[in-house]
PDBQT receptor file of N, H, CA, C and O in Angstrom, charges set to zero:
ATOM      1  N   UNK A   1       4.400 -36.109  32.839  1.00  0.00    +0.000 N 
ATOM      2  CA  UNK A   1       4.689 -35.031  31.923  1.00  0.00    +0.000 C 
ATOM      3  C   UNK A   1       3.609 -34.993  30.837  1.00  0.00    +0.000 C 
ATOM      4  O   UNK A   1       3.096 -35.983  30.315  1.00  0.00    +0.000 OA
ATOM      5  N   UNK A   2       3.270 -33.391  30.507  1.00  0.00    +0.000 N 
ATOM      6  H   UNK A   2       3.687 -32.587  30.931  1.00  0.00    +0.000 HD
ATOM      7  CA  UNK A   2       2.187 -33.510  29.322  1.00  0.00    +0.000 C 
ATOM      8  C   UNK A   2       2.777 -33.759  27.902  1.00  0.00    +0.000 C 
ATOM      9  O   UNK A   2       3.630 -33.053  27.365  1.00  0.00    +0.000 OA
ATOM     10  N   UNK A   3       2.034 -35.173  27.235  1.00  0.00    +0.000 N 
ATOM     11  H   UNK A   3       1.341 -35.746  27.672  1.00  0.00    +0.000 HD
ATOM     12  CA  UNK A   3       2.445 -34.992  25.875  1.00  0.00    +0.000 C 
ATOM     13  C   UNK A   3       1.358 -35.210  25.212  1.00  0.00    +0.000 C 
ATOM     14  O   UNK A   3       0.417 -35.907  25.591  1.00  0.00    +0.000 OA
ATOM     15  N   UNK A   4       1.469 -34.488  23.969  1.00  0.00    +0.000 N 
ATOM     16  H   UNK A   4       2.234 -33.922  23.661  1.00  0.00    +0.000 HD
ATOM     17  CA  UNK A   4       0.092 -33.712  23.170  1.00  0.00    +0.000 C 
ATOM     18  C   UNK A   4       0.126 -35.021  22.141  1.00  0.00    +0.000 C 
ATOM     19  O   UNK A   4       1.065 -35.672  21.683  1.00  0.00    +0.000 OA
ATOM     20  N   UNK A   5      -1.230 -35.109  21.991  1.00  0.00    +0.000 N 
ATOM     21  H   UNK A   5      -1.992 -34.579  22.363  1.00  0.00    +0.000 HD
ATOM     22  CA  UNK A   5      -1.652 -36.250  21.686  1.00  0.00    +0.000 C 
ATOM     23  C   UNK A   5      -1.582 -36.356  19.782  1.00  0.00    +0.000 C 
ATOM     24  O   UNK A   5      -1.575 -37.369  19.083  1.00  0.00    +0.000 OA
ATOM     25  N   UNK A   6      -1.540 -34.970  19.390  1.00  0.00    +0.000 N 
ATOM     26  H   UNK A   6      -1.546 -34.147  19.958  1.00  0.00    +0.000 HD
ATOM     27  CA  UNK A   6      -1.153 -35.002  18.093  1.00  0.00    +0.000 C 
ATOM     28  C   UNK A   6      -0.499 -34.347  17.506  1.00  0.00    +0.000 C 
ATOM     29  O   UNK A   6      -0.714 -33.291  18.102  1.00  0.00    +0.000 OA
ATOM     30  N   UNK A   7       0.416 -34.024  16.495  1.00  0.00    +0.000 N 
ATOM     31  H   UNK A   7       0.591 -34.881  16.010  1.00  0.00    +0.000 HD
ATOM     32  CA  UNK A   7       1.235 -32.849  15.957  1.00  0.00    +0.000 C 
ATOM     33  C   UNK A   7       0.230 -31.550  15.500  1.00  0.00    +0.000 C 
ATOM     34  O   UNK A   7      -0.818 -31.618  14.856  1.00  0.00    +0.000 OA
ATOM     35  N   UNK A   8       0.837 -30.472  15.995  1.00  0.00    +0.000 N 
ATOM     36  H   UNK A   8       1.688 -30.417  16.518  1.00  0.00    +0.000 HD
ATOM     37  CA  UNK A   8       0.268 -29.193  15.483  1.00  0.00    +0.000 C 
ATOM     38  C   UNK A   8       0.467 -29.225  14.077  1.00  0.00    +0.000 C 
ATOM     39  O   UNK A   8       1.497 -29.590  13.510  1.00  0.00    +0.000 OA
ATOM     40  N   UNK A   9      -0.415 -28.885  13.634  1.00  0.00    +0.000 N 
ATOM     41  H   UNK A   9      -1.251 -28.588  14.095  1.00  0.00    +0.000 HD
ATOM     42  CA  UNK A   9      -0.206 -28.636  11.696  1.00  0.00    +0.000 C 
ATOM     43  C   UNK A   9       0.341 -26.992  12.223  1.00  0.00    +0.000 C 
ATOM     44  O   UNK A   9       0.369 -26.244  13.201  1.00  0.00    +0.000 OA
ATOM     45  N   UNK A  10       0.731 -27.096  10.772  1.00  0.00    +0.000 N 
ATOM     46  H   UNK A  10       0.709 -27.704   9.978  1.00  0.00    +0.000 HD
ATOM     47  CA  UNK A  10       1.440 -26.001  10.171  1.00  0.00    +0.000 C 
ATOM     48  C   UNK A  10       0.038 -24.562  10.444  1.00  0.00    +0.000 C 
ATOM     49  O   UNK A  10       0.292 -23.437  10.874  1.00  0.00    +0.000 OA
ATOM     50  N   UNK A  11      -0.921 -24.913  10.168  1.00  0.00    +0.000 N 
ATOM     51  H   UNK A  11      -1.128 -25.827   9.818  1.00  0.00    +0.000 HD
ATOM     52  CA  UNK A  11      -2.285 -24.054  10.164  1.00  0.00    +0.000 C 
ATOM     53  C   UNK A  11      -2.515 -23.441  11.910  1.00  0.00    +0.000 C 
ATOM     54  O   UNK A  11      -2.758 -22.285  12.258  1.00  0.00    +0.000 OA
ATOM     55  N   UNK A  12      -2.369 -24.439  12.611  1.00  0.00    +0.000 N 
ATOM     56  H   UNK A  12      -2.172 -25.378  12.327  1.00  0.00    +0.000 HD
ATOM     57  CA  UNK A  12      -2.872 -24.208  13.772  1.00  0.00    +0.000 C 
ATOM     58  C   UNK A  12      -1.874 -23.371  14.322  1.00  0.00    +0.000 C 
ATOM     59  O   UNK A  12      -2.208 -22.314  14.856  1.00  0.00    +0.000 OA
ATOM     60  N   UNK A  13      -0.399 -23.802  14.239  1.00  0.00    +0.000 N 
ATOM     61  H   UNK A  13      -0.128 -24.661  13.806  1.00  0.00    +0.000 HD
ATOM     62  CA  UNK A  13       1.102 -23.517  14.673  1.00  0.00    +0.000 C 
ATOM     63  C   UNK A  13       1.011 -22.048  14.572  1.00  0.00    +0.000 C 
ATOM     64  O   UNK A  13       1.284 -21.253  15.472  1.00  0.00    +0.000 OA
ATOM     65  N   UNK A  14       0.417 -21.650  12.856  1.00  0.00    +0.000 N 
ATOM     66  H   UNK A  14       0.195 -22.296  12.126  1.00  0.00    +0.000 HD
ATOM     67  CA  UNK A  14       0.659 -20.464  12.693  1.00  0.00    +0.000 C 
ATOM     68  C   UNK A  14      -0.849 -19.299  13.548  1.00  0.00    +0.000 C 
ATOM     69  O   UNK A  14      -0.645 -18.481  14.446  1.00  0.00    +0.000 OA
ATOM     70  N   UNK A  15      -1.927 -19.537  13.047  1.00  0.00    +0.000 N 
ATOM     71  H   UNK A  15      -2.093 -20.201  12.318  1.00  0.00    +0.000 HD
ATOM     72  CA  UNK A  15      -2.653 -19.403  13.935  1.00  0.00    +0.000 C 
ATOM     73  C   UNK A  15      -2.329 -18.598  15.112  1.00  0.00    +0.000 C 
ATOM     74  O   UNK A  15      -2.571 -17.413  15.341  1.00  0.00    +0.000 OA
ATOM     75  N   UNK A  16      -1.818 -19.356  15.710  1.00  0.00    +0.000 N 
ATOM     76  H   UNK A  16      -1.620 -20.318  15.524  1.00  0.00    +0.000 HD
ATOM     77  CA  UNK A  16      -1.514 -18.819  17.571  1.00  0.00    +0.000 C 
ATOM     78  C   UNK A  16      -0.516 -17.707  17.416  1.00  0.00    +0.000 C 
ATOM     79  O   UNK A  16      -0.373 -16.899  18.334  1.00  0.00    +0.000 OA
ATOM     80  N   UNK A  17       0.252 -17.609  16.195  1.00  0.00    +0.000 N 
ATOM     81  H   UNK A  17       0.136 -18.265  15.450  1.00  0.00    +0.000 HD
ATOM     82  CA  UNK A  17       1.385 -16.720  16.174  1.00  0.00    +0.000 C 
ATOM     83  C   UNK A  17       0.994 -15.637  15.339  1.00  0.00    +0.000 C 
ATOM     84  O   UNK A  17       1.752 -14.708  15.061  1.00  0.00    +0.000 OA
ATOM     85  N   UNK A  18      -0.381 -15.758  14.863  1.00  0.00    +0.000 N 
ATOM     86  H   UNK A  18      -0.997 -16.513  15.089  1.00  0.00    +0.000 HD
ATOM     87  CA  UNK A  18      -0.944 -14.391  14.087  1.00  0.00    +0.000 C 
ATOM     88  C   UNK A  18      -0.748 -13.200  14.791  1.00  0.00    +0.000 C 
ATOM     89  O   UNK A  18      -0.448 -12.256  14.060  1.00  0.00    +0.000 OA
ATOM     90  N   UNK A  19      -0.866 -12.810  16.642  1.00  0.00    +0.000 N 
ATOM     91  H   UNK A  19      -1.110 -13.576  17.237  1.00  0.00    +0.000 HD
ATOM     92  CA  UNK A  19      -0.394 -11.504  16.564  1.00  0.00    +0.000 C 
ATOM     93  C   UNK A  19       0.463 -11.410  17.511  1.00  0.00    +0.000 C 
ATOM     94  O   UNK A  19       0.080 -10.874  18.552  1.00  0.00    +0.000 OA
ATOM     95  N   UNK A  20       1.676 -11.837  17.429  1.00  0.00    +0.000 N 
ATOM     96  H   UNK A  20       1.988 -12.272  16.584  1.00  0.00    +0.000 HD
ATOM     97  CA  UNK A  20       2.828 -11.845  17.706  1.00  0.00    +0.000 C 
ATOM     98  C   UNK A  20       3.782 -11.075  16.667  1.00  0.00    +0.000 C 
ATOM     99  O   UNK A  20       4.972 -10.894  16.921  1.00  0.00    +0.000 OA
ATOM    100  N   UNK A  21       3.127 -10.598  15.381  1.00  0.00    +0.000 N 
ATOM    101  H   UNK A  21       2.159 -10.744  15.174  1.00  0.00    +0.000 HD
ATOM    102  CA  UNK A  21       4.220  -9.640  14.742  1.00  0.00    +0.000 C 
ATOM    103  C   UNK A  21       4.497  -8.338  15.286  1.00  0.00    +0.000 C 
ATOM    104  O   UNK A  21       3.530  -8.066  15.997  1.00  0.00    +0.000 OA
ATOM    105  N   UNK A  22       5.212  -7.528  15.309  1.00  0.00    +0.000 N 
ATOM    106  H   UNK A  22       5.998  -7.749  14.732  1.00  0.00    +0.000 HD
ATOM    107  CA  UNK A  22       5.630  -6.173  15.812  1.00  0.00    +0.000 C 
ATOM    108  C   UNK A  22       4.721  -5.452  15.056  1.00  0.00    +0.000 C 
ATOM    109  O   UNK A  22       4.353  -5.879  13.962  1.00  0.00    +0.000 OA
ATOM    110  N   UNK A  23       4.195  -4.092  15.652  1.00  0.00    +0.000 N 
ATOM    111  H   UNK A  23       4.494  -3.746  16.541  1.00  0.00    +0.000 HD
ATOM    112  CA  UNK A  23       3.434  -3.711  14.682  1.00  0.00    +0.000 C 
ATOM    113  C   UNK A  23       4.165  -2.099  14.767  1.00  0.00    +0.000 C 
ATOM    114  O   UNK A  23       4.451  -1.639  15.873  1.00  0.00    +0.000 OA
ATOM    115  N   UNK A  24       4.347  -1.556  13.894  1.00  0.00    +0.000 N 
ATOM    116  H   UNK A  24       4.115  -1.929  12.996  1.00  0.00    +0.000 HD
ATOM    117  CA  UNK A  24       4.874  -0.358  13.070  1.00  0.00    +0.000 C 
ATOM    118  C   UNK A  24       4.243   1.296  13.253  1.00  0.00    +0.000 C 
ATOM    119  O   UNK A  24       3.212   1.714  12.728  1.00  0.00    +0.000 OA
ATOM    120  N   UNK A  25       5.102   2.009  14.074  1.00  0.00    +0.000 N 
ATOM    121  H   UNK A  25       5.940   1.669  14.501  1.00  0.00    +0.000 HD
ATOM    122  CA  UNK A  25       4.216   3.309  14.287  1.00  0.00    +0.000 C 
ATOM    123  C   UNK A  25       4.071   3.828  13.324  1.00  0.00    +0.000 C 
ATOM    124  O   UNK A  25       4.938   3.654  12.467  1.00  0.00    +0.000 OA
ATOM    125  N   UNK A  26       2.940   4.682  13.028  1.00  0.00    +0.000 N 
ATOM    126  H   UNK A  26       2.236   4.824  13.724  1.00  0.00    +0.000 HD
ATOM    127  CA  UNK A  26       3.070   5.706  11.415  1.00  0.00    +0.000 C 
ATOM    128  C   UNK A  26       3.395   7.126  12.269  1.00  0.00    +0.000 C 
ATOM    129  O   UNK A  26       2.839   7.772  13.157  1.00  0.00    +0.000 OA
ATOM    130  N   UNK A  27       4.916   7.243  11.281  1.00  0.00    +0.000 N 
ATOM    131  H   UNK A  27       5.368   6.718  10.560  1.00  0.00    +0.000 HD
ATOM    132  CA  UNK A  27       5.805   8.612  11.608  1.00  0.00    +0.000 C 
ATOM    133  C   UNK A  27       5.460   8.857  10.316  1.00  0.00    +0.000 C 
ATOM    134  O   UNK A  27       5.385   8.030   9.407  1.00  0.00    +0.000 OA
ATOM    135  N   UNK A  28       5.264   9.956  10.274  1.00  0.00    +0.000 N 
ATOM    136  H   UNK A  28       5.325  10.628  11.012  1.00  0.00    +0.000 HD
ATOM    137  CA  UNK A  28       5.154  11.264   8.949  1.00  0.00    +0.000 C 
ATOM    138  C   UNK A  28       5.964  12.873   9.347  1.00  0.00    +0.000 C 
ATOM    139  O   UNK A  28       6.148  13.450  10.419  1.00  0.00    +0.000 OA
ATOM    140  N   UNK A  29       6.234  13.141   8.231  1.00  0.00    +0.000 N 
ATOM    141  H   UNK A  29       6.085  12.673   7.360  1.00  0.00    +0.000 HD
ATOM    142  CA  UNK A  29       7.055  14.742   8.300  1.00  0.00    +0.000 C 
ATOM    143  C   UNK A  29       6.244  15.477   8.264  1.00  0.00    +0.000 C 
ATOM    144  O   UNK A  29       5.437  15.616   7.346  1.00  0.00    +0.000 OA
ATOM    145  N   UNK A  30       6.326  16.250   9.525  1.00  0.00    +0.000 N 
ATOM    146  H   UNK A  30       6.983  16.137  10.272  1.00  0.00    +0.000 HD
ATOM    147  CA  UNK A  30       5.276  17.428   9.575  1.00  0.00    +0.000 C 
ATOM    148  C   UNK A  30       5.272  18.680   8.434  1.00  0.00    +0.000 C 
ATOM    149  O   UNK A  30       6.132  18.635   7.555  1.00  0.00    +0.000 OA
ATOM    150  N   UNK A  31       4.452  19.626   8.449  1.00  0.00    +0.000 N 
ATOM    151  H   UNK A  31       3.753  19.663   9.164  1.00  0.00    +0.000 HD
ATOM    152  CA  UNK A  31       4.503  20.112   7.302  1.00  0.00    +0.000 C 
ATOM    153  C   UNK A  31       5.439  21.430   7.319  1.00  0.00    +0.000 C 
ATOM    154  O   UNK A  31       6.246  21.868   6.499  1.00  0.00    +0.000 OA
ATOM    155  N   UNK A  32       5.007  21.883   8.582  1.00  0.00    +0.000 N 
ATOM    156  H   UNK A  32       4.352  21.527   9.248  1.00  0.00    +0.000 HD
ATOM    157  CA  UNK A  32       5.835  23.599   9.200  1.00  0.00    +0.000 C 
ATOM    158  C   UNK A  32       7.227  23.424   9.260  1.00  0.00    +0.000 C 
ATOM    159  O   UNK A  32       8.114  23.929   8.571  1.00  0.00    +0.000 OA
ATOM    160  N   UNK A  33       7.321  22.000  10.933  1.00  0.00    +0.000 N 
ATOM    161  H   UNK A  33       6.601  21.589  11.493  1.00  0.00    +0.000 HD
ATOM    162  CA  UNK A  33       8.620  21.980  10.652  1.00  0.00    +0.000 C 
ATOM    163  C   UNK A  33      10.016  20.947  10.020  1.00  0.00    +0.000 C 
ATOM    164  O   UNK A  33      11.233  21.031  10.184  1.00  0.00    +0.000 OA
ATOM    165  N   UNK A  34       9.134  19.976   9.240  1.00  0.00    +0.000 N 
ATOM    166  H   UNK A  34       8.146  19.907   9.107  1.00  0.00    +0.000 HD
ATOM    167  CA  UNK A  34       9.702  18.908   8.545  1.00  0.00    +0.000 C 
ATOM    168  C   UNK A  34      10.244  18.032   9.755  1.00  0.00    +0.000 C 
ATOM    169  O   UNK A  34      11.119  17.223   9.448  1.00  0.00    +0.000 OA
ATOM    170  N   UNK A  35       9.992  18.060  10.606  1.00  0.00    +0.000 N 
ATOM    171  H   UNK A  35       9.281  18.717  10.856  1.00  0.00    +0.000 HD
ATOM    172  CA  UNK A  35      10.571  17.198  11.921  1.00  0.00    +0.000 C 
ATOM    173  C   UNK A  35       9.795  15.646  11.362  1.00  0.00    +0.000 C 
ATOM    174  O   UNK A  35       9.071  15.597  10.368  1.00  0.00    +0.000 OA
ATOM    175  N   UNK A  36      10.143  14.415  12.262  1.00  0.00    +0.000 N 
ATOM    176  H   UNK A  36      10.731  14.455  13.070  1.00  0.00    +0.000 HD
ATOM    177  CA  UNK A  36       9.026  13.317  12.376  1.00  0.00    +0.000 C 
ATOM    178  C   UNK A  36       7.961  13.641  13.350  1.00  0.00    +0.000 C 
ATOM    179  O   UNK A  36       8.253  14.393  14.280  1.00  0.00    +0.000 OA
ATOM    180  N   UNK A  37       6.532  13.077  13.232  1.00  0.00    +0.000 N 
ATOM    181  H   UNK A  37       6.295  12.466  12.476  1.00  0.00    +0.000 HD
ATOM    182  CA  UNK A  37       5.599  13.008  13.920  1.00  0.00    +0.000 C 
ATOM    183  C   UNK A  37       4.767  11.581  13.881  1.00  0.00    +0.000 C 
ATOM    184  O   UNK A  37       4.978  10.695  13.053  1.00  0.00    +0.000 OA
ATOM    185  N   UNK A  38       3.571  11.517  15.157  1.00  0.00    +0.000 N 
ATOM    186  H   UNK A  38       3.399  12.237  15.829  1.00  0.00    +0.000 HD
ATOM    187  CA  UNK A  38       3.394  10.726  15.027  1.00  0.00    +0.000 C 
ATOM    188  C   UNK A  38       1.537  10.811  14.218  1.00  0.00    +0.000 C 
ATOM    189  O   UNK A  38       0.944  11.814  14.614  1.00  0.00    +0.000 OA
ATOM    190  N   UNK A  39       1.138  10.391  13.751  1.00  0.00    +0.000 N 
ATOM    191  H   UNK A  39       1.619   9.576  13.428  1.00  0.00    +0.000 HD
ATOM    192  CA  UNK A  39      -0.660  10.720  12.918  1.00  0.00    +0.000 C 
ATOM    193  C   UNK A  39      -1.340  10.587  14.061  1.00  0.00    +0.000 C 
ATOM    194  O   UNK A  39      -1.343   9.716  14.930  1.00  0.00    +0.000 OA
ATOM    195  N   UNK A  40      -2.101  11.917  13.874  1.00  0.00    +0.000 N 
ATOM    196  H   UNK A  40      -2.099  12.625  13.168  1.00  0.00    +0.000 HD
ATOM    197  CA  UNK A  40      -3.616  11.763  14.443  1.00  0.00    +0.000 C 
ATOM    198  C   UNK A  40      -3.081  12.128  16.108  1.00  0.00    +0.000 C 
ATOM    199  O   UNK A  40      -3.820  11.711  17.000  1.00  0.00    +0.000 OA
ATOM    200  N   UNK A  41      -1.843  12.878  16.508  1.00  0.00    +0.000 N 
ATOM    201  H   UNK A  41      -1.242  13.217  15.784  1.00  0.00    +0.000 HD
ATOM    202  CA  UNK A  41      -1.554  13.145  17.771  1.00  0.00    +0.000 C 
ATOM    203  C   UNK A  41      -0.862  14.863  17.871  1.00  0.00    +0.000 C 
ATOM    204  O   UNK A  41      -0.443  15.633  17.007  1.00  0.00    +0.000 OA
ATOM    205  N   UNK A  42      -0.952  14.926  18.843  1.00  0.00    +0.000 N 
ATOM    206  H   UNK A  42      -1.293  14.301  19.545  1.00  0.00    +0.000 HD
ATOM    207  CA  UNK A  42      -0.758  16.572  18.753  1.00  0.00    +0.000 C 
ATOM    208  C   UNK A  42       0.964  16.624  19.173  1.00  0.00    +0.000 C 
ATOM    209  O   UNK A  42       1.574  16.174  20.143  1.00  0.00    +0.000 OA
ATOM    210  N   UNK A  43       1.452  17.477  17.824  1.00  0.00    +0.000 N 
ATOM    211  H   UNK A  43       0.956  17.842  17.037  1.00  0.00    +0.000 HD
ATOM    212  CA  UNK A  43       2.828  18.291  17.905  1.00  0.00    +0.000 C 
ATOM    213  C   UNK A  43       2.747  18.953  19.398  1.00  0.00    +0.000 C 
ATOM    214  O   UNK A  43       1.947  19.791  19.814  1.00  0.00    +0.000 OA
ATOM    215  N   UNK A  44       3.711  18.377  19.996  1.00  0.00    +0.000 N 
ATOM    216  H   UNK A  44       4.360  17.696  19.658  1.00  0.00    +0.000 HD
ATOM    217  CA  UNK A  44       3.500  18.560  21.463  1.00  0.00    +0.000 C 
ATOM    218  C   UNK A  44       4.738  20.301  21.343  1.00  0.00    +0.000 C 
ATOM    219  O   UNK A  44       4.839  21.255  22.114  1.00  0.00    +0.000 OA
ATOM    220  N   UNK A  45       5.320  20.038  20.244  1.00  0.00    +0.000 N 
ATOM    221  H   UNK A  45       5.237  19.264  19.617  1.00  0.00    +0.000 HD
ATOM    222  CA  UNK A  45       6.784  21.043  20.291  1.00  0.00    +0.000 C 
ATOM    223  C   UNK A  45       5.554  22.132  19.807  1.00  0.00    +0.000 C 
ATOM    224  O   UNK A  45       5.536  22.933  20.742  1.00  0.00    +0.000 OA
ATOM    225  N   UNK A  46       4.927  22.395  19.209  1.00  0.00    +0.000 N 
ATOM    226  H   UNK A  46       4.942  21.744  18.450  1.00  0.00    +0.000 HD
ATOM    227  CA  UNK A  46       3.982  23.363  18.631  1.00  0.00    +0.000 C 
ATOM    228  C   UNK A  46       2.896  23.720  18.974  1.00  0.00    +0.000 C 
ATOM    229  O   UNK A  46       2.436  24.848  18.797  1.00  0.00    +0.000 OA
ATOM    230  N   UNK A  47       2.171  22.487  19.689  1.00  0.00    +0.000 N 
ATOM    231  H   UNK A  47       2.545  21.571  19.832  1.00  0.00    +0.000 HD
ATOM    232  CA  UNK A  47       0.471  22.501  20.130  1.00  0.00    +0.000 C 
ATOM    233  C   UNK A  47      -0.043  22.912  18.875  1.00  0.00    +0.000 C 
ATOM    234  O   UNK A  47      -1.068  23.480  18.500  1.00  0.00    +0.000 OA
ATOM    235  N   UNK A  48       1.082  22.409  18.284  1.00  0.00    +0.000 N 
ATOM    236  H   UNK A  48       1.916  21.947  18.589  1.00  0.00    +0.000 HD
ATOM    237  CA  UNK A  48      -0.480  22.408  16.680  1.00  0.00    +0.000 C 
ATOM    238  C   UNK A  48      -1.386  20.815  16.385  1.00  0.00    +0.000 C 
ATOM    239  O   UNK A  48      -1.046  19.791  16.978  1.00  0.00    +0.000 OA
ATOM    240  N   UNK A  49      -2.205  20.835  15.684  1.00  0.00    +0.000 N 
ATOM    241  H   UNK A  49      -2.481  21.666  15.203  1.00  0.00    +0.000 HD
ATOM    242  CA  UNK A  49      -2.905  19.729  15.122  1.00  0.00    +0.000 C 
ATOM    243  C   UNK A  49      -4.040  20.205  14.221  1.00  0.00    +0.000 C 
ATOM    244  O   UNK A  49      -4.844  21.129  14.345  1.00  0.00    +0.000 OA
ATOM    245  N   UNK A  50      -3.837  19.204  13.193  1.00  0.00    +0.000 N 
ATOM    246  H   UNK A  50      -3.184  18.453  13.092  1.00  0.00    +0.000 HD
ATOM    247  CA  UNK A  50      -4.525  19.460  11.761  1.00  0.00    +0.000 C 
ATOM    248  C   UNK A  50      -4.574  21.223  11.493  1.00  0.00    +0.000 C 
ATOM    249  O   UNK A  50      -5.450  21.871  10.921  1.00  0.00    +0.000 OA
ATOM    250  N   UNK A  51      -3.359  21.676  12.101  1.00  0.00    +0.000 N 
ATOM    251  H   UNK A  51      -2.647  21.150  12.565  1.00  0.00    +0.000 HD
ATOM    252  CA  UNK A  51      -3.671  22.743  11.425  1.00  0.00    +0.000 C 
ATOM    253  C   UNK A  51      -4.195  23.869  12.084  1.00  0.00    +0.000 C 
ATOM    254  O   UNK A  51      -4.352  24.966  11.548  1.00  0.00    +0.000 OA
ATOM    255  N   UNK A  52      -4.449  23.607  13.180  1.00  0.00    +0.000 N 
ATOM    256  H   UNK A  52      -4.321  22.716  13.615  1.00  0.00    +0.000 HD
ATOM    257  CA  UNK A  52      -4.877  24.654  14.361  1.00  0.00    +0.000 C 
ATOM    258  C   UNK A  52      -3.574  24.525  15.812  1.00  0.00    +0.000 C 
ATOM    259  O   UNK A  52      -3.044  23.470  16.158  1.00  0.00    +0.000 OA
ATOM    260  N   UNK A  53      -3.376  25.589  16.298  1.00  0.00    +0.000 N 
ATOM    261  H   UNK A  53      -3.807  26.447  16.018  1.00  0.00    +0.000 HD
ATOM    262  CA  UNK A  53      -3.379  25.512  17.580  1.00  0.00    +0.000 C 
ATOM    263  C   UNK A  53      -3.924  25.095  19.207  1.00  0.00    +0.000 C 
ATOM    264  O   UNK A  53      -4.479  25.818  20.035  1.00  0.00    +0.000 OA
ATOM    265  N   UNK A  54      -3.585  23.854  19.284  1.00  0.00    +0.000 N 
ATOM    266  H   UNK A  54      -3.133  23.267  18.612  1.00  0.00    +0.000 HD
ATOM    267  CA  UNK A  54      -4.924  23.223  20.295  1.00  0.00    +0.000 C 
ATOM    268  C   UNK A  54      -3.951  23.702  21.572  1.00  0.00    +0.000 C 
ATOM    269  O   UNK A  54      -4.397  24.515  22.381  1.00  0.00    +0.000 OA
ATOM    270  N   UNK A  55      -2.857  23.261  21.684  1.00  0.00    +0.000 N 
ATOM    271  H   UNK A  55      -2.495  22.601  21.027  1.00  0.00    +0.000 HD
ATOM    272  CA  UNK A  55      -2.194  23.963  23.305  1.00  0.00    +0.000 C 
ATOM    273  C   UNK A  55      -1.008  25.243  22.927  1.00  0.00    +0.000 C 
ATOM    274  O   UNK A  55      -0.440  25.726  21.948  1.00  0.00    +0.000 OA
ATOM    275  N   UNK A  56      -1.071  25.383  24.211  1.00  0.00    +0.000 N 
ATOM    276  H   UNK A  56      -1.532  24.991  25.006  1.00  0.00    +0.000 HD
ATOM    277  CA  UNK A  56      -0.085  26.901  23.976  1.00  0.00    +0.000 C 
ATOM    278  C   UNK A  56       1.168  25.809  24.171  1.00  0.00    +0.000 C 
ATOM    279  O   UNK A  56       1.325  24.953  25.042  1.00  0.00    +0.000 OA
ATOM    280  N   UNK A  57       2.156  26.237  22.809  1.00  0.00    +0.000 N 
ATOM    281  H   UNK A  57       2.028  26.932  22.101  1.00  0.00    +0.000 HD
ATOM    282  CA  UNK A  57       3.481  25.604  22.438  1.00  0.00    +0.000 C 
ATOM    283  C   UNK A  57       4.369  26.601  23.148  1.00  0.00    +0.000 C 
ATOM    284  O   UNK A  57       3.930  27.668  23.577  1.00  0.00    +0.000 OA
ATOM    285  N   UNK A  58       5.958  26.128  23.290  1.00  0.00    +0.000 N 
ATOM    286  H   UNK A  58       6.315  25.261  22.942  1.00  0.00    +0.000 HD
ATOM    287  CA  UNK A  58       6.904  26.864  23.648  1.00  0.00    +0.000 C 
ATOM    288  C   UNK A  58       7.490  27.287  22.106  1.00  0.00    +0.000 C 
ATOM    289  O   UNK A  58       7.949  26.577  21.212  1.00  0.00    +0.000 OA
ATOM    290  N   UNK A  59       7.248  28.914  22.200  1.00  0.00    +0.000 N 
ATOM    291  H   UNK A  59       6.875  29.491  22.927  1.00  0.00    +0.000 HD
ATOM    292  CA  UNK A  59       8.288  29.404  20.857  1.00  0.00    +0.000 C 
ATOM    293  C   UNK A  59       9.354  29.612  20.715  1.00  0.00    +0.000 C 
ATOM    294  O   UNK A  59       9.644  30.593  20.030  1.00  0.00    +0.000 OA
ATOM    295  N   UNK A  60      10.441  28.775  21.304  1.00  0.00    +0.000 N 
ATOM    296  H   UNK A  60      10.205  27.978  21.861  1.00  0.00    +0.000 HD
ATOM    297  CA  UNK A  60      11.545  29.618  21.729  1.00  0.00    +0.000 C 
ATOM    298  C   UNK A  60      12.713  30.387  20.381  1.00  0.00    +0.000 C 
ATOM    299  O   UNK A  60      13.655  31.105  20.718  1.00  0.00    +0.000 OA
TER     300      UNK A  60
C-alpha cells in the first residue's frame, strides 16, 4: 500500500484545491425586457445584442 512519506502542509493541501471552487455565471437584467441574461451572449428570445439585431427573433 502507498504511504506518503510526509504530511501535506496546509500550503500544498490548499494549492491542489485552488480550482475546485464553483465558478458563478454573470446574469444581468436586460434592458428592453428586464428578463435575466447571460453577458457578452446573444438574447436568443430577441436576436438582439449590444443593441442591434444580429438574428431574426420570434415577435410573438
Amino acid at each position: 500500500m502507498a504511504v506518503p512519506k510526509s504530511k501535506t502542509s496546509k500550503s500544498k493541501r490548499n494549492m491542489r484545491r485552488a480550482h475546485d471552487a464553483l465558478t458563478v455565471e454573470n446574469w444581468v437584467e436586460d434592458k428592453n425586457t428586464g428578463e435575466a441574461k447571460r453577458r457578452h451572449h446573444i438574447d436568443l428570445k430577441t436576436g438582439m445584442y449590444k443593441g442591434r439585431q444580429v438574428i431574426a427573433g420570434s415577435n410573438d
